[in-house]
C-alpha positions in Angstrom: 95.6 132.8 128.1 94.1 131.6 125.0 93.4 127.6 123.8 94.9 128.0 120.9 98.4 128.8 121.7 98.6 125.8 123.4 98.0 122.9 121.0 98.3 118.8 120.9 99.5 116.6 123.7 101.1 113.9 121.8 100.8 112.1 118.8 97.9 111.0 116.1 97.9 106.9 116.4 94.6 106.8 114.2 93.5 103.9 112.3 91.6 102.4 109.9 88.3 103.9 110.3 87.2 101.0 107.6 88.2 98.4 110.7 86.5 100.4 113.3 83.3 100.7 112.1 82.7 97.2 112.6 83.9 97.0 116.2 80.7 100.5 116.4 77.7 98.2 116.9 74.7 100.2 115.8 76.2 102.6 113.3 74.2 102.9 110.6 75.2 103.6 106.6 73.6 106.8 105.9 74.1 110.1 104.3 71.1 111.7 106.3 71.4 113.4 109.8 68.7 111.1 110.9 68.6 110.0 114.4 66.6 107.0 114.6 65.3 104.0 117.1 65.1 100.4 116.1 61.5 98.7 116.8 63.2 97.6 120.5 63.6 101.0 121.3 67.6 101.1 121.9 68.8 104.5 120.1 70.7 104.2 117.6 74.2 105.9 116.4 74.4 108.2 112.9 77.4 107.4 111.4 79.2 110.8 109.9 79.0 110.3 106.3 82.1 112.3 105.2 84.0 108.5 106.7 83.4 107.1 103.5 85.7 109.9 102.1 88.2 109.4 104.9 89.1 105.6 104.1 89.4 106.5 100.7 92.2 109.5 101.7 93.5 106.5 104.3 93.9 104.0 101.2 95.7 106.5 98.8 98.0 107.7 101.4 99.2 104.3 102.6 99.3 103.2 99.0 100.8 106.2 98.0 103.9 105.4 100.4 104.5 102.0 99.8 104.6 102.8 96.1 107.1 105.8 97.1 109.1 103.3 99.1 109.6 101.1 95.6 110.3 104.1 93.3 114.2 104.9 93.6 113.0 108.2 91.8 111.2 109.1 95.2 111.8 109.2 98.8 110.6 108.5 102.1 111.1 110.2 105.4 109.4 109.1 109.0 108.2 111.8 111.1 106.8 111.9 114.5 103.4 113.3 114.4 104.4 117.0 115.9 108.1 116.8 114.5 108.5 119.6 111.5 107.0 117.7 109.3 105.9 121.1 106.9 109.9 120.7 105.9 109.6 117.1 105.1 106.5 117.6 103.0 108.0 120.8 101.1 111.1 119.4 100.4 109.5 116.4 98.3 109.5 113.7 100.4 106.7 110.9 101.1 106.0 111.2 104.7 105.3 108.3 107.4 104.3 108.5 111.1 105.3 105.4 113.2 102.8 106.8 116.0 100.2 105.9 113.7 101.1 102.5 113.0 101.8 102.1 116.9 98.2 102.7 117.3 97.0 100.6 114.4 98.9 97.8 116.3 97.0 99.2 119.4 93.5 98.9 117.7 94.4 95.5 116.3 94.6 94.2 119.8 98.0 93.2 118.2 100.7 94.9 120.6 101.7 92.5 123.2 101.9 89.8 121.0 104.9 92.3 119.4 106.2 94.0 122.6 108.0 90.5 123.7 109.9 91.0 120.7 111.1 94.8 121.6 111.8 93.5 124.8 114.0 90.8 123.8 115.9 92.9 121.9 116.9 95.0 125.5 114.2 97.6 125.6 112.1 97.6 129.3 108.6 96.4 128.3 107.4 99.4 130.6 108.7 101.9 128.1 106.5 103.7 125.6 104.4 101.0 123.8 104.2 102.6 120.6 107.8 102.2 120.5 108.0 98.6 121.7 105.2 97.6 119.6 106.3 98.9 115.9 110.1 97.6 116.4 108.1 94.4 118.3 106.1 94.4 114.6 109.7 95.3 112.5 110.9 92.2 113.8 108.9 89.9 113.7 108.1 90.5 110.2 104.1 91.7 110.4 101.6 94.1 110.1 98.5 95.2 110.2 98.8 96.9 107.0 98.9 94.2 105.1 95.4 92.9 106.2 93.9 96.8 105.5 95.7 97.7 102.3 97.5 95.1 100.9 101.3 96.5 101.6 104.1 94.8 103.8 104.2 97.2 106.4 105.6 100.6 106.9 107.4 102.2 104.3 111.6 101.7 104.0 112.4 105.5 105.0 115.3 107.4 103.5 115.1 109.8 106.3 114.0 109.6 110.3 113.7 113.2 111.6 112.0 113.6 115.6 111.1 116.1 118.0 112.0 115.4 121.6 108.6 117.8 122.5 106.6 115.2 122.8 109.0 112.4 124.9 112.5 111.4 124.2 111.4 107.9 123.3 110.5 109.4 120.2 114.5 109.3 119.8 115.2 106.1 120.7 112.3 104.7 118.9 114.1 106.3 115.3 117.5 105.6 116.4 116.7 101.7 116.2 115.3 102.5 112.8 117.5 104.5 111.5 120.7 101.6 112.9 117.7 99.1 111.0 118.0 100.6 107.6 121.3 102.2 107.4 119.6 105.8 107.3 120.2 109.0 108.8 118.4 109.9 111.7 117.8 114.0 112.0 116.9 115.6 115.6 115.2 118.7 116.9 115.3 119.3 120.5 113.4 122.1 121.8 113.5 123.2 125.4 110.9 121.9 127.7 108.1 122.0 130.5 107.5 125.5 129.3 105.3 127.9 131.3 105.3 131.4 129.7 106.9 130.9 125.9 109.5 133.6 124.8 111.1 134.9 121.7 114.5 133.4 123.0 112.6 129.6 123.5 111.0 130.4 119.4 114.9 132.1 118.3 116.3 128.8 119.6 113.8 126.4 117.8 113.7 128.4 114.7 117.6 127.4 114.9 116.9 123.8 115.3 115.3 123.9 112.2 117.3 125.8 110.3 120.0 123.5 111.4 118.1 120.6 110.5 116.9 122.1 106.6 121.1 122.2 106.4 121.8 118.6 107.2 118.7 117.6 104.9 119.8 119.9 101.8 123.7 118.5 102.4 122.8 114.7 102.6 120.4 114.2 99.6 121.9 117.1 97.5 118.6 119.2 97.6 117.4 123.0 98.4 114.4 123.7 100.2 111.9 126.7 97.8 110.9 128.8 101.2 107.8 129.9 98.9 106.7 125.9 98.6 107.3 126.1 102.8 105.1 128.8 103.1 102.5 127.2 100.9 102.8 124.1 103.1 102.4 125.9 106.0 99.7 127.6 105.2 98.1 124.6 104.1 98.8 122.6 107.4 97.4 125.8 109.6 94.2 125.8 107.3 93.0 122.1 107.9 94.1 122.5 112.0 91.6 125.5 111.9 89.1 123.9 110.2 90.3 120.7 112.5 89.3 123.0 115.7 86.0 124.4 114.0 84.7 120.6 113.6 85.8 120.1 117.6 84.1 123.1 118.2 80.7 122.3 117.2 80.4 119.5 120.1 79.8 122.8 122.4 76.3 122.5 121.2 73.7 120.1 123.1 73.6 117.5 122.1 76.7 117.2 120.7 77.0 116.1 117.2 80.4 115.1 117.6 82.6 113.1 120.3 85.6 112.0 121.4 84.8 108.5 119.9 84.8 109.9 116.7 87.7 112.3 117.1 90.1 109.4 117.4 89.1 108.6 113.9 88.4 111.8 112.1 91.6 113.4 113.3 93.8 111.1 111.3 93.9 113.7 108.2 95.6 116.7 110.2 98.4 114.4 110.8 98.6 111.8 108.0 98.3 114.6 105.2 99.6 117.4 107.3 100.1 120.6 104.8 98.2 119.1 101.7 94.7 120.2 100.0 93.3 117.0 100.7 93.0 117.4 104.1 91.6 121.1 104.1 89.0 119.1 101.7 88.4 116.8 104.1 87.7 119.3 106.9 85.5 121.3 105.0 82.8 118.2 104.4 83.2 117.0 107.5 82.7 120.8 109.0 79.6 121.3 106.6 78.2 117.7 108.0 78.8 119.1 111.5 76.9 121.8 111.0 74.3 120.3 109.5 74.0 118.0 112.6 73.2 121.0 114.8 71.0 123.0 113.1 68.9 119.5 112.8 69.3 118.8 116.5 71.4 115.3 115.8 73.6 114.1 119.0 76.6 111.6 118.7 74.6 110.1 121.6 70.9 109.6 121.2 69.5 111.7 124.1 72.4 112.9 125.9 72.2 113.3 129.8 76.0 113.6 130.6 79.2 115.4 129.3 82.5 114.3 130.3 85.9 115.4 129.4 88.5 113.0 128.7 91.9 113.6 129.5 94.9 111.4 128.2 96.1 109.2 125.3 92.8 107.1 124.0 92.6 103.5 125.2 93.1 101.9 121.8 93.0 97.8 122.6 89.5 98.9 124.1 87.8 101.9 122.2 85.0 99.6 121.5 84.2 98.8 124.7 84.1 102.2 125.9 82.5 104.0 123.5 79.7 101.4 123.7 79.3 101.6 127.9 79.3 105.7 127.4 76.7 105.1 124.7 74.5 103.0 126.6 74.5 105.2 129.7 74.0 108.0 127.4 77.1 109.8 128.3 78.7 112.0 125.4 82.8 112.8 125.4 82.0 115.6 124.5 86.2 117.3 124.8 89.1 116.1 125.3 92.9 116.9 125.5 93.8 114.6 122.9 91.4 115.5 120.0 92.1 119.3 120.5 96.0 117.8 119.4 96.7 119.7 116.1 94.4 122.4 116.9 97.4 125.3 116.0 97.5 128.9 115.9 96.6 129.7 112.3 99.3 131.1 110.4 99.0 134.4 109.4 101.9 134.8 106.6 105.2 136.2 107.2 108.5 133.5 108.6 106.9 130.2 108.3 110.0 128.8 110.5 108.8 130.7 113.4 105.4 129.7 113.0 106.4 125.9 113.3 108.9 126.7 115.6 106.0 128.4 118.1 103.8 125.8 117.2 106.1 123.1 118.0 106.7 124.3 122.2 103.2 125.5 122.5 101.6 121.6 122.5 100.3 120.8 125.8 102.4 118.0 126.7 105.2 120.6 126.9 103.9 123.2 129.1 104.5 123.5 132.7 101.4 122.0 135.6 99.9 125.9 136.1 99.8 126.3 132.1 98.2 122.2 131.6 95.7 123.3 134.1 94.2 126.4 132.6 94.3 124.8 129.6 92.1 122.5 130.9 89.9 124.6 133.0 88.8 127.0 130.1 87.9 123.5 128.2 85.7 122.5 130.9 83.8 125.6 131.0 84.0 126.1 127.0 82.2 122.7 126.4 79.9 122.7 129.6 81.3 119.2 131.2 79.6 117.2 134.0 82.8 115.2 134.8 86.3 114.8 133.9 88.0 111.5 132.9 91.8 110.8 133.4 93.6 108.0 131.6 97.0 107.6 133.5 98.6 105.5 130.2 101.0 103.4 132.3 103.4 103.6 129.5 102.9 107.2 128.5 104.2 109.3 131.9 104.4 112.3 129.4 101.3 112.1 128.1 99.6 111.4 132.0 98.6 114.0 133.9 97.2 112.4 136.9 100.2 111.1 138.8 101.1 114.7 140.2 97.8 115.7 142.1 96.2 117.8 139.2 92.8 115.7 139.7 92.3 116.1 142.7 93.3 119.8 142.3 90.4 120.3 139.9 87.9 118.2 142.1 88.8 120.8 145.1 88.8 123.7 143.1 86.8 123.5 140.6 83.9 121.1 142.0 83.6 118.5 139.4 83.6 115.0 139.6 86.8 113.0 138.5 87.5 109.6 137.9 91.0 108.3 137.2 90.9 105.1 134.9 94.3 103.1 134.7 95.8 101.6 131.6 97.3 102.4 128.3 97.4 103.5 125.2 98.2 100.4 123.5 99.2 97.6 125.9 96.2 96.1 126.9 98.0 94.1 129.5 98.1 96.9 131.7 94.1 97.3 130.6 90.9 95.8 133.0 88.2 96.1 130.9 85.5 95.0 133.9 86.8 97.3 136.2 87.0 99.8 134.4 83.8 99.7 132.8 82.3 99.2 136.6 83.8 102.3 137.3 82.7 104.3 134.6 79.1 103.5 135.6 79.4 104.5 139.3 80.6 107.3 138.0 78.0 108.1 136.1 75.4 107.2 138.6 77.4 109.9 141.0 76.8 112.6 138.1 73.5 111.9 138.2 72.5 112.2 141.8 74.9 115.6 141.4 71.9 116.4 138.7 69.4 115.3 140.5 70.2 118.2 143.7 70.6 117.4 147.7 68.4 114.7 149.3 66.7 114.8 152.2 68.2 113.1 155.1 66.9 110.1 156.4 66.0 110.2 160.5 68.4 108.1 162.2 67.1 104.1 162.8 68.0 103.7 166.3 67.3 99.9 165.9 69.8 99.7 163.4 72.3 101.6 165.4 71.4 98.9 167.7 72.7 96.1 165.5 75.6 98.0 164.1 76.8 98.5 168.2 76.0 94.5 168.7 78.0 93.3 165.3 80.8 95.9 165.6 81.2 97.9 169.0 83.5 96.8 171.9 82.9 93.8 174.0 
């Protein structure tokens, strides 16, 4: 089994990486890979250079679709973030990804003001809160967009076109969109909880699209160029490569890289998904990467720990937790969710296959055996200490700690696991306290692991004593 045929777990929220730099206390604005200490002596983080290039692409593409919304000479489809979005992009349109602004709402710390909205409007406030969030956001008028970039909100689409790969909430989620705006909304529905993929599950998908390229040509009286797909294509599979090869260099100690930064840095192989700007992007930030290990420079000053995480990020609270990991010196150094988008690189040839592959092979539509190896080979690629589960309460799909897999890989495998609850944007369901307490005790048990066997104390048969007077039978 190889890692790359097996791909992301769920969507790209991202966010403004302009926002999050000032919830990062103790980046620093620099173009050097320069680790340096302050005159107290508390390390200090290197902030990756190539993010002043990334919220300039995050500007023009959101500014870029809100002036597409306004042009009646352009148009505007919504996506989710591993729908067949290559089609989208080759047949003209501007292309939006409500995951993302999910998130953004998620960052903001915004979402359960919004979810009471979604839920009066009949939708269980235990369902996906992406989804309840944005049409929370839709209906009460607001968004975080206007406070980063100056536009009311998402753009008016023309088109809503899903994958149920991910979840089928992704369907739902459109469908109250595409009811919103009068618009049509455009399906593919591949077969799930894969183990082994087949020619017969790629012949199917490779349908579904086809079938779907029909509908789109028919409705807005256009005809996909298959040579501007395949240019698309190839386009999309370069930046995921290059995507992988910056995820890569965290194997190196310390790790130049981490999941902390991933949540931000991946926003290009999903925003701009099968454009040059974001095979641009990955090459600086690559090159910078690079740079950072052949100089020695860690995304965590003098790293003692590598953890894995595995789930959805924990949006409302990314500050938090990348500062407690920080200061106990504790580098994510992989995770499920930043290897999302990490494709099998198309070699030429069908480019509808190729998508169609790529679009069953994600994780979070693979069978437990298949999620498990996965995982496994990650562990031992990137050298981990400890693995991290996030059971999102309202992502089931995107959870994979409900089912006994931890405590599969703590009995067979050996390493220490710690399952943190709460979500991926619902900070209600969120203990900050508790779970920053546990993260610590975790990391104290990693380091008496590192630390080797102590000796055994003799037994103190005065205390024995006491225990039998305060606790033994009368």
């Amino acid at each position: 089994m190889t890692r790359k045929r097996i791909g992301p777990p769920h969507d790209w929220g991202g966010s403004d990486p302009g926002r999050l730099r000032h919830c990062r206390k103790g980046f620093r604005m620099s173009g050097q890979a320069k680790q340096e200490t302050p005159a107290r002596g508390r390390p200090t983080r290197v902030e990756i250079a190539a993010q002043h290039r990334l919220r300039e692409l995050l500007r023009e593409y959101f500014l870029d679709l809100d002036a597409a919304a306004k042009d009646p000479r352009r148009r505007v489809a919504w996506c989710t973030s591993v729908g067949p979005c290559e089609i989208l992009v080759a047949m003209g349109f501007a292309t939006a990804f409500p995951e993302n602004h999910g998130a953004l709402l998620g960052v903001r710390r915004l979402s359960h003001r919004f979810i009471p909205y979604a839920v009066s409007a009949g939708y269980c406030a235990e369902s996906c809160s992406y989804m309840n969030a944005d049409i929370g956001a839709a209906l009460a008028g607001q968004s975080p967009l206007r406070d980063s970039y100056g536009i009311d909100g998402p753009p008016r689409p023309d088109l809503l076109v899903y994958s149920t790969n991910q979840c089928r909430e992704v369907q739902d989620w459109f469908s109250f969109f595409g009811r919103r705006h009068g618009v049509p909304v455009l399906g593919v529905r591949p077969p799930r909880q894969l183990g082994a993929v087949t020619a017969a599950h790629v012949a199917f998908v490779r349908g579904e699209l086809l079938r779907l390229i029909e509908q789109i040509e028919a409705h807005f009286g256009l005809k996909l160029d298959m040579g501007r797909l395949e240019e698309t294509v190839a386009l999309s599979s370069r930046a995921s490569a290059l995507w992988r090869e910056v995820l890569e260099t965290a194997r190196a100690r310390p790790a130049p890289f981490s999941f902390w930064d991933g949540v931000i840095h991946m926003a290009p192989v999903i925003l701009l998904r099968g454009s040059p700007a974001a095979v641009a992007y990955y090459e600086l930030l690559l090159a910078e990467m690079r740079q950072r290990v052949r100089e020695g420079v860690g995304a965590v000053p003098g790293e003692r720990f590598r953890i894995y995480w595995e789930g959805m990020p924990v949006w409302p609270r990314i500050r938090e937790l990348s500062e407690k990991f920080f200061e106990l010196r504790a580098a994510v150094v992989a995770s499920t969710y930043c290897n999302s988008w990490a494709f099998e690189p198309y070699a030429g040839g069908d480019p509808l296959e190729w998508m169609a592959r790529t679009s069953i092979e994600i994780f979070i539509n693979r069978d437990e055996p298949t999620k498990e190896a996965f995982l496994v080979e990650l562990f031992e690629r990137f050298g981990v200490d400890g693995v991290i589960f996030h059971n999102a309460r309202t992502c089931p799909n995107n959870s994979n700690s409900r089912f006994g897999m931890p405590a599969r890989l703590r009995e067979q495998r050996g390493l220490p696991v710690l399952v943190i609850d709460g979500d991926l944007s619902d900070q209600r369901f969120f203990s900050t306290a508790q779970t920053l307490t546990n993260v610590e005790a975790f990391c104290e048990q990693l380091e008496q692991i590192q630390a080797g066997p102590q000796p055994r104390l003799p037994a103190n048969p005065r205390a024995a004593t006491a225990a039998n007077v305060a606790g033994g039978p009368a």
